[in-house]
C-alpha positions as CSV (number, residue, x, y, z in Angstrom):
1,X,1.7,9.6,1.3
2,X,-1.5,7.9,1.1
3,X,-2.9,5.7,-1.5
4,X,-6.2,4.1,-1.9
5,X,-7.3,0.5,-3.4
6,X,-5.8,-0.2,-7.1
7,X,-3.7,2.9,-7.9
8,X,-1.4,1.5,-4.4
9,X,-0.7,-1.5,-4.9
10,X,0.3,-0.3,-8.6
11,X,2.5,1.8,-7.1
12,X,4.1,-0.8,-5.3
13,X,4.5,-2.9,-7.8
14,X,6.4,-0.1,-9.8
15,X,8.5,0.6,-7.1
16,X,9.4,-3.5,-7.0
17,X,10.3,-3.3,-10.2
18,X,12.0,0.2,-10.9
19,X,13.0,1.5,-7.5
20,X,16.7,1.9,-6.4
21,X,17.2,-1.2,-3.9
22,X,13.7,-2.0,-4.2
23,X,13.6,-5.1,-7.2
24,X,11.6,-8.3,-6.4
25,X,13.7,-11.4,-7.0
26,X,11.9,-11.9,-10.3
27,X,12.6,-8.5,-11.6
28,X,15.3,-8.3,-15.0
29,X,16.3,-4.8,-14.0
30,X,16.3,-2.1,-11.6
31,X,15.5,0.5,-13.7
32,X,13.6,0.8,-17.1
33,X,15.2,-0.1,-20.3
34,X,17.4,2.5,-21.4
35,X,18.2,4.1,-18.1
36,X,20.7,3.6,-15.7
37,X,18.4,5.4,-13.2
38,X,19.7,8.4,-10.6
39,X,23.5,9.8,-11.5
40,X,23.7,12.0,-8.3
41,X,22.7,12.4,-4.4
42,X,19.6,14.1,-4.1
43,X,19.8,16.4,-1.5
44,X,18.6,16.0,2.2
45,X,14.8,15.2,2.5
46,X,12.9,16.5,5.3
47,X,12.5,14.3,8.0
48,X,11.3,12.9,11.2
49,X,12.4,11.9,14.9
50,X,12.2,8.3,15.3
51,X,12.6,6.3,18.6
52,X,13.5,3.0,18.6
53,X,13.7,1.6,22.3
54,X,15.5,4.9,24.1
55,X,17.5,5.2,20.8
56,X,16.3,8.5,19.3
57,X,17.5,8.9,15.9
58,X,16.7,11.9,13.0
59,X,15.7,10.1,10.0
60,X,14.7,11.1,6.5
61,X,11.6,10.2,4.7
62,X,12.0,8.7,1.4
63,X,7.9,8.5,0.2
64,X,7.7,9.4,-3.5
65,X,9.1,7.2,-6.3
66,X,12.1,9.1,-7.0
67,X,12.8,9.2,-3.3
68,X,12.7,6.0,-2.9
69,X,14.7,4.9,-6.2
70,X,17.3,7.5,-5.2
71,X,17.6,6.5,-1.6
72,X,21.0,6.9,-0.3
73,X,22.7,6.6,-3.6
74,X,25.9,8.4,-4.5
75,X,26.2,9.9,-0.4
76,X,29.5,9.4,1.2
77,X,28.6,10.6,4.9
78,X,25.7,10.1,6.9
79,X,25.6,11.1,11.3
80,X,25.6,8.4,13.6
81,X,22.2,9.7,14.7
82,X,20.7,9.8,10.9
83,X,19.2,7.8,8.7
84,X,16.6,7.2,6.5
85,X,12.8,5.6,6.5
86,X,11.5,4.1,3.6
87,X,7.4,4.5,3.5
88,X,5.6,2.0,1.2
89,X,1.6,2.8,0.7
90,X,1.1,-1.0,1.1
91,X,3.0,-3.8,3.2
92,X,4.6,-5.7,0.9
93,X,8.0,-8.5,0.2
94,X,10.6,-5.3,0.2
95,X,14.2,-6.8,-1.3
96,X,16.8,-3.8,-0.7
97,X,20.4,-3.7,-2.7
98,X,23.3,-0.8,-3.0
99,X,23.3,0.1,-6.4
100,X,25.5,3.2,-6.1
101,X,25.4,3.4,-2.5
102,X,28.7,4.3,-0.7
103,X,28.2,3.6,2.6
104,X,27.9,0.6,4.4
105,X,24.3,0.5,5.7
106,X,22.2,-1.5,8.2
107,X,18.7,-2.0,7.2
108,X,15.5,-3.0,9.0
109,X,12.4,-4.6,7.5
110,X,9.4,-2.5,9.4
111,X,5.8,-4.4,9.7
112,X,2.8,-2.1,8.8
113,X,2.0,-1.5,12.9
114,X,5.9,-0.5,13.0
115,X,7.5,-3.6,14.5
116,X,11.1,-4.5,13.5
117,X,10.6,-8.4,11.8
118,X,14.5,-8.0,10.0
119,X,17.5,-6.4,10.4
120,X,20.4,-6.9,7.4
121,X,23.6,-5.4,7.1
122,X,24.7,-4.3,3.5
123,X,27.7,-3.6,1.5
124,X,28.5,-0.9,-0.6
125,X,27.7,-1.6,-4.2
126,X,27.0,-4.4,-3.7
127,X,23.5,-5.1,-5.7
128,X,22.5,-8.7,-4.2
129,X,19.0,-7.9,-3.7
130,X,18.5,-8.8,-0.1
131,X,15.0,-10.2,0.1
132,X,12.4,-9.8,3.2
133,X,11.5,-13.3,4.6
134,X,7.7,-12.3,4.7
135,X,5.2,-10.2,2.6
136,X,3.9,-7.4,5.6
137,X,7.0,-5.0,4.8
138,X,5.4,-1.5,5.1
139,X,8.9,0.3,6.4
140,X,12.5,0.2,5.9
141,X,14.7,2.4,7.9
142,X,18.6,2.5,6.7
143,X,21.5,3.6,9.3
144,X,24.9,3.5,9.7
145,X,26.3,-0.7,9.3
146,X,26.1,-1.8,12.8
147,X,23.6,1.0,14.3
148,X,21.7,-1.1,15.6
149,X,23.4,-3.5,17.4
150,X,25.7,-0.8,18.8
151,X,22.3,0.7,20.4
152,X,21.2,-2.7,21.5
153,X,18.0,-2.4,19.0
154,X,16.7,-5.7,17.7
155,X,13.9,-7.3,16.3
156,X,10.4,-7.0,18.0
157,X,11.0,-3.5,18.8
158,X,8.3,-0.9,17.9
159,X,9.6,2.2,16.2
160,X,7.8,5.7,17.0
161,X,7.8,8.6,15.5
162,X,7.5,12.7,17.1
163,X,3.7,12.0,16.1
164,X,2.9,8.3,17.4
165,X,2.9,5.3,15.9
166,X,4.0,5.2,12.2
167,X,1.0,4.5,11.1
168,X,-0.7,7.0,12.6
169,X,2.2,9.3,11.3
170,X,2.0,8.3,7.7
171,X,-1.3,7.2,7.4
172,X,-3.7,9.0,10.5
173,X,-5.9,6.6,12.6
174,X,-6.9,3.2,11.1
């Protein structure tokens, strides 16, 4: 999903303020006054092949608003060889929480040429925003709690996709 100038970094901001794990740390609420936001899974999104090192994994891609307020909310399985990638149209200071998630989750912060700068392990329901130490967030990618150290991936890696490099995958040639 691509964005140009103004009408993305608006969308950003919206999806700080009002997207499921997505609040900044200044934000009153998840979700708009006068709703509790999404009451059920959605169902699987289609997806991608991501590699991470050697590590291949099938991940779906959370893009539009709903999406990515919905995230992995009210799931209670998910493969070892699943997950799911968050795509922002604009790096930003991502902050991710488990409002109504029921799975314990890993998560990595994702720079904007695909590098891993964080990894955080998350509990379910537990809606401590859990903030990015830096502002160049363009990806997150959730897996199972303790993926990635059980596959030895760590920060500094590069995550691919089937189609290149997820910029080139999300956004074509820059």
């Amino acid at each position: 999903m691509k964005f140009a100038g103004r009408a993305g970094c608006l969308l950003a901001v919206a999806l700080l303020f009002f997207g499921c794990k997505k609040p900044d740390g200044t934000a009153a609420a998840a979700s708009p006054p006068g709703e509790d936001g999404p009451t059920n899974a959605q169902p699987k999104l289609p997806g991608t092949k991501l590699w991470l090192g050697a590590q291949e994994l099938s991940a779906e891609l959370a893009h539009t608003p709903l999406q990515v307020q919905t995230g992995m909310m009210f799931r209670t399985n998910m493969a070892e060889t699943e997950g799911m990638l968050f795509v922002f149209s604009v790096p930003h200071r991502a902050s991710f929480w488990m409002r109504n998630t029921l799975i314990p989750l890993s998560c990595a912060y994702i720079g904007s040429d695909g590098t891993i700068l964080e990894i955080h392990d998350m509990k379910p329901k537990d809606e401590t925003p859990i903030e990015a130490g830096t502002d160049k967030i363009q990806y997150v990618l959730e897996v199972n709690r303790g993926w990635f150290d059980r596959n030895k991936v760590s920060t500094g890696m590069v995550v691919r996709t089937e189609r290149g490099s997820l910029r080139e995958s999300f956004f074509g040639r820059r």
